[in-house]
C-alpha positions in Angstrom: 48.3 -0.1 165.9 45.5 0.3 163.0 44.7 3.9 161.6 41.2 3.8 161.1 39.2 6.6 158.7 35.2 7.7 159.0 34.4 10.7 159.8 37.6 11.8 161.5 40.8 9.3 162.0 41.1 7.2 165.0 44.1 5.1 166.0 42.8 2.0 166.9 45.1 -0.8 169.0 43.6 -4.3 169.7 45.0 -6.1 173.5 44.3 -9.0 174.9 42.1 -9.4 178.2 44.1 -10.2 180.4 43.5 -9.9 184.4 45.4 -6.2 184.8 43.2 -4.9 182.0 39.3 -5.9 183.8 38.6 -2.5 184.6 39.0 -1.1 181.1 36.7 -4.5 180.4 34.4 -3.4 183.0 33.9 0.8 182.2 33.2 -0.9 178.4 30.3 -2.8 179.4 28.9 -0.4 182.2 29.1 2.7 179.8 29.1 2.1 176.4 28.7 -1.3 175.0 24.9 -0.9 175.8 24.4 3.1 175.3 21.9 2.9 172.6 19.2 1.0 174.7 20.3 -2.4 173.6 18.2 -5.1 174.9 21.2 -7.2 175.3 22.0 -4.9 178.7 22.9 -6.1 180.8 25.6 -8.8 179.7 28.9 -9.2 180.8 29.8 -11.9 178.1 30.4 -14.5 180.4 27.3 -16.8 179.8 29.3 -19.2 176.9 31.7 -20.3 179.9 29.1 -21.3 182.9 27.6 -24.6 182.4 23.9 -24.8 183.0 23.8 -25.9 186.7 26.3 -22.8 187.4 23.6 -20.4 185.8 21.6 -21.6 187.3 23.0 -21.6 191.0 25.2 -18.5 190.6 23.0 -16.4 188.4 19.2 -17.3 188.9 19.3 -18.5 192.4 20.9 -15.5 193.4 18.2 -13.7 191.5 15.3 -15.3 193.3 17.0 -14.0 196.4 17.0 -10.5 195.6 14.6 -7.8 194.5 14.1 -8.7 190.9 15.6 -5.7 189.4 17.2 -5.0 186.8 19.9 -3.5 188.6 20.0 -7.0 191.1 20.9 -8.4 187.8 23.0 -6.5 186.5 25.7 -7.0 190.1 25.0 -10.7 189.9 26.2 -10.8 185.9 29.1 -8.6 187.0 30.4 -9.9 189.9 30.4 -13.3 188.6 32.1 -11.8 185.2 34.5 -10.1 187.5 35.7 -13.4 188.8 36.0 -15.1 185.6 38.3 -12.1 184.2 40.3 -12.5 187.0 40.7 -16.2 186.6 40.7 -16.4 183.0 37.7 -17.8 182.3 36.4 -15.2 180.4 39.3 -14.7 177.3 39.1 -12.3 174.3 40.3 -9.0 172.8 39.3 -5.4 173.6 39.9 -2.8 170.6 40.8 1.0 171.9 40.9 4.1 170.8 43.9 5.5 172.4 42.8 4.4 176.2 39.2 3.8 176.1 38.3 0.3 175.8 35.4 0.4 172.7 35.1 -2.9 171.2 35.4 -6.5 172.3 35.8 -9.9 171.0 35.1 -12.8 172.9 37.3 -15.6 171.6 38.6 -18.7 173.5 39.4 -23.1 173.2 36.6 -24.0 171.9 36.3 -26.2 175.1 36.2 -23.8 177.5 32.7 -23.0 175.8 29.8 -24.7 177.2 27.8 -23.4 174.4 28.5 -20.9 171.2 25.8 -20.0 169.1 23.4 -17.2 169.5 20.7 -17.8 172.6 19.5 -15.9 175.6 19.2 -17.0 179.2 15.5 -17.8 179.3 16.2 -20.7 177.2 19.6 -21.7 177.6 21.1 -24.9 175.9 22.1 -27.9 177.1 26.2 -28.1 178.4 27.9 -29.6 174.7 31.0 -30.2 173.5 31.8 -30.7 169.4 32.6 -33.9 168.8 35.1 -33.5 166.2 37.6 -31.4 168.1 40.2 -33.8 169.2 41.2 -31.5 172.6 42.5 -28.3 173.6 44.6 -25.8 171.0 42.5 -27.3 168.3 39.8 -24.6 167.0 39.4 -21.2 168.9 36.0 -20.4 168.7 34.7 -16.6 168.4 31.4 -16.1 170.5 30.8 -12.6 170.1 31.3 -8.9 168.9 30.2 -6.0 170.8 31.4 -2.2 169.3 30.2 0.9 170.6 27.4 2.4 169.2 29.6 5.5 168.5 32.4 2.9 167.0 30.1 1.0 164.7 31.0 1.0 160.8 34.8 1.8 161.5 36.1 -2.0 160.6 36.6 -2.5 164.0 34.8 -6.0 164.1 37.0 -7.0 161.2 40.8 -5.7 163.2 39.5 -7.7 166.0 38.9 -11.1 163.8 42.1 -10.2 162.2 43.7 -10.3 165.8 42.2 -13.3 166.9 43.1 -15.5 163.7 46.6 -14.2 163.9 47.4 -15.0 167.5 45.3 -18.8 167.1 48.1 -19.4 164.1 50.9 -18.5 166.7 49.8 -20.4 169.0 49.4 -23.6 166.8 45.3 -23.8 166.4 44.2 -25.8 163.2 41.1 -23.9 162.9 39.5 -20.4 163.7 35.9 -21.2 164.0 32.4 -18.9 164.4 28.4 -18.8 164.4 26.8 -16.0 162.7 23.0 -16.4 162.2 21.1 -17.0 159.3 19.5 -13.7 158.7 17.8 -15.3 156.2 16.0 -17.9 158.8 15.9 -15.4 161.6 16.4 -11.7 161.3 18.2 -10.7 164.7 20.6 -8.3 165.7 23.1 -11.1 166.3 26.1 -10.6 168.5 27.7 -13.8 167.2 28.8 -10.9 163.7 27.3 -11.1 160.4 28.3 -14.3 157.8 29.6 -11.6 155.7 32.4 -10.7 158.1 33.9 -14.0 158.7 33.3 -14.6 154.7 35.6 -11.4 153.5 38.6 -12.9 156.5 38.5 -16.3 154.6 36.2 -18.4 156.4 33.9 -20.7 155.0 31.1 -23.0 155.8 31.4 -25.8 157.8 27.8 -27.4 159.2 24.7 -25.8 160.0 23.0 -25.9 163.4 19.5 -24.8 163.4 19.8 -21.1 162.1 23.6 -21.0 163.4 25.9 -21.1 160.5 29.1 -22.7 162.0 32.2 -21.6 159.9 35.7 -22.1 159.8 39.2 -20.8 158.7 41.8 -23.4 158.4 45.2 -22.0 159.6 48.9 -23.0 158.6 51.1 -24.7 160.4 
């Protein structure tokens, strides 16, 4: 448990998704991830783990079906998100305060991703796989941050990246590894967290992909 101080003190816990915890996952991204008229609603966060021929059957197929809503769009995202919580597909943290779910990380094996970076899904990348990760509990790649608009500027970015680092070490990963945006290149609102984040937690550049700054944190064995 963190105690966290703003305006008022919070007690902050981070937990793992895990399948009995999807509805907390869910009533974060149906009420709160999005409540400051985000353009990133809606998302369920599970884009980085279908490949591009599942998009585009299970998502936009779908979509041509129905009514063209936002709404349609939204139960498509979720129900497919709903079975990849379930099957754990779709891995990461969720920070609370007390019991309401108001942060998330998204952080998996970096194979499990089909893509990391920051895109959207009118111009989604090709399926890829980094060719200098040897297999599976190699890196763990961090996708994305989302914090409540009322949460923001608490440090609760940072206790999740603490989290995640800490549990890849445990669990015998070489390297933490993440894609903030070159602000510099391209000024967005990034959901893959600012360079400065990962930068005070020890991580450091590793390549450079277009505007996506790949960095890494080596961890001890």
């Amino acid at each position: 448990m963190y105690l966290l101080s703003n305006q008022s003190e919070m007690s902050l816990t981070i937990k793992p998704l895990i399948p009995e915890r999807i509805d907390d996952y869910f009533d974060f991204f149906d009420n709160r991830a999005f409540s400051d008229g985000s353009t990133f609603y809606p998302c369920y966060c599970n884009a980085f783990n279908l490949s591009r021929e599942q998009i585009n059957r299970e998502l936009f197929a779908r979509a041509k079906e129905g009514n063209g809503s936002t709404e349609e769009w939204r139960k498509i995202l979720r129900e497919s998100a709903w079975r990849m919580v379930l099957d754990g597909s779709v891995q990461g943290y969720l920070a609370y305060d007390g019991e309401l779910a108001v942060g998330w990380c998204n952080a998996n094996d970096r194979l499990n991703y089909y893509r990391v970076g920051e895109f959207d899904m009118d111009s989604i990348p090709e399926d890829s796989a980094p060719s200098d990760c040897p297999g599976r509990g190699w890196i763990k790649s961090i996708v994305c941050f989302e914090i409540s608009p009322a949460y923001r500027g608490m440090g609760i970015a940072g206790k999740l990246l603490e989290q995640v680092c800490k549990d890849a070490a445990e669990e015998g990963y070489s390297f933490v590894e993440a894609y903030p945006i070159d602000q510099t290149e391209k000024p967005v609102l990034a959901f893959t967290g600012p360079l400065r984040l990962y930068e005070k937690a020890g991580f450091a550049e590793y390549t450079r992909q277009g505007s996506t700054i790949v960095v890494r944190k080596a961890l001890g064995k």
